[in-house]
C-alpha positions as CSV (number, residue, x, y, z in Angstrom):
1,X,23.2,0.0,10.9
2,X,21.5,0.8,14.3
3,X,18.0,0.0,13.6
4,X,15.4,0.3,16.2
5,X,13.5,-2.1,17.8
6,X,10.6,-3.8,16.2
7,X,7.4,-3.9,18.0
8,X,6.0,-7.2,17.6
9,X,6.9,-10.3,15.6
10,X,3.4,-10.6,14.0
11,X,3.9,-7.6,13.0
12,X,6.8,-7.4,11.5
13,X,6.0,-10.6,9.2
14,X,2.6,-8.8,8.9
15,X,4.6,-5.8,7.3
16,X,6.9,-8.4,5.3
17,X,3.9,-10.7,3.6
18,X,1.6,-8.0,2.9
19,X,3.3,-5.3,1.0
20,X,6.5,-5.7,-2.1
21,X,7.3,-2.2,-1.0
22,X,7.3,0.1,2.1
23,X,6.5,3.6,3.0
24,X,6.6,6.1,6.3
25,X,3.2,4.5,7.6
26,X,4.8,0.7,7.2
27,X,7.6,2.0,8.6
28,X,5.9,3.4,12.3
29,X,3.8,-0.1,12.0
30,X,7.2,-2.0,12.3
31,X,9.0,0.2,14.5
32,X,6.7,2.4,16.1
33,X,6.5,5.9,15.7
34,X,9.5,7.2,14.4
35,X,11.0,10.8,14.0
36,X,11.1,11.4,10.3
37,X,14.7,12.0,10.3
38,X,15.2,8.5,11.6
39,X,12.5,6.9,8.6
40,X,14.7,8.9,6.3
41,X,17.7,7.3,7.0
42,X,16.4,3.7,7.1
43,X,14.9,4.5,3.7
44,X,18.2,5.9,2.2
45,X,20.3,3.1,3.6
46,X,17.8,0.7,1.9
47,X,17.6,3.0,-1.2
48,X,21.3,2.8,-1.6
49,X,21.0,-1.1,-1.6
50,X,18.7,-1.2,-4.3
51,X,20.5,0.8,-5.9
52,X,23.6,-1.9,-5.8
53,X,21.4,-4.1,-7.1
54,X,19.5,-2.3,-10.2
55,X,15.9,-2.1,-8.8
56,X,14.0,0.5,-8.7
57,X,10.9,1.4,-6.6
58,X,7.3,1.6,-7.8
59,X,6.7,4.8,-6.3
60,X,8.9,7.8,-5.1
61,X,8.9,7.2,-1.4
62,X,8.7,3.7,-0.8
63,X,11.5,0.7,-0.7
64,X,11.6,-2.8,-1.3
65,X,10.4,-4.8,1.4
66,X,12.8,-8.0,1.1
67,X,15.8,-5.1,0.7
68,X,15.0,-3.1,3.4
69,X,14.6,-6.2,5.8
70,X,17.5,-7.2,4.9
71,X,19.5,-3.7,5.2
72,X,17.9,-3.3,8.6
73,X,19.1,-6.4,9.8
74,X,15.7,-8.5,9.8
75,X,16.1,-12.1,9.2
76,X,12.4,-13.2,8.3
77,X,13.5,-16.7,8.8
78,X,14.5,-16.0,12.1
79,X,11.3,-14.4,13.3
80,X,9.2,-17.4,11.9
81,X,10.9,-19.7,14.1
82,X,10.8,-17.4,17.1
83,X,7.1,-17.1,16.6
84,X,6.5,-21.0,16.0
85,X,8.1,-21.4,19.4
86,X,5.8,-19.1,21.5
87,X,3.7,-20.6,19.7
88,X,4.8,-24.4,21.2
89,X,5.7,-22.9,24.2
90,X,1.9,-21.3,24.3
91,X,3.5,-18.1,25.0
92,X,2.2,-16.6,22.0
């Protein structure tokens, strides 16, 4: 899938701790401001995937959080390292 850029580390782990489930305005804080063509196809790819795995959402137009990182291609993991090592490096 050809996600867009996300617009800070913090964040993106901010977006990923704070909330089980995501919506248009967690969306544009990820990404930045998106068309709403392109939030509606991040949230239907990320729909479809929870639909292969029998969950449902809490609400109408939001997605799971974990799913939808990892639909979009946003290893957690990864970012946590990165941001330890500005961190060390005192870049951050």
């Amino acid at each position: 899938m050809n996600t867009p850029t996300i617009t800070s580390i913090d964040t993106a782990l901010k977006v990923y701790y704070s909330h089980s489930e995501i919506g248009n305005k967690e969306i544009n804080m990820l990404f930045g401001r998106l068309s709403s063509a392109t939030i509606s196809r991040l949230k239907k790819a990320a729909k479809s995937e929870m639909t292969n795995r029998d969950m449902l959402s809490y609400r109408m137009y939001t997605v799971n959080t974990a799913v939808a990182f990892d639909v979009w291609g946003l290893d957690v993991a990864d970012l946590e390292k990165r941001r330890k090592k500005l961190k060390e490096l005192e870049l951050h």
